[in-house]
C-alpha positions, 0 to 999 in steps of 0.5 A: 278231646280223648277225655270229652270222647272218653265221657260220652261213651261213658254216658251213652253206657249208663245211658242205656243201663237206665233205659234197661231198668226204667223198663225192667221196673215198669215190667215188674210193676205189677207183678213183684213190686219190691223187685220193681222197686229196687230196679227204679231205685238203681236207675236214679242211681244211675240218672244221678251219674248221668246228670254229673257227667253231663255238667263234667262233659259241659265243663270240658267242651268250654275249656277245649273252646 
């Protein structure tokens, strides 16, 4: 259960971080668009590791059941 813990705090973490740069890229958008650009592309960098951690945390909750 420490490690199902463990990785939910995790998520909520980058979860925040990808809300931060979804924003800052939409912020950016009209102004500097490379810079905007890079922002969008770290946040599906970031979604990526969410989307792990959620088939890891599904994993885990089925073999604590």
């Amino acid at each position: 259960m420490d490690r199902l813990n463990l990785l939910k705090q995790h998520q909520n973490k980058l979860n925040k971080r990808y809300k931060q740069l979804i924003e800052q890229s939409y912020n950016l958008r009209q102004t500097d668009h490379e810079q905007s650009d890079v922002s969008a592309f770290k946040a599906i960098k970031i979604l990526n590791k969410l989307n792990r951690l959620k088939f890891l945390a599904r994993e885990q909750s089925q073999t604590v059941s």
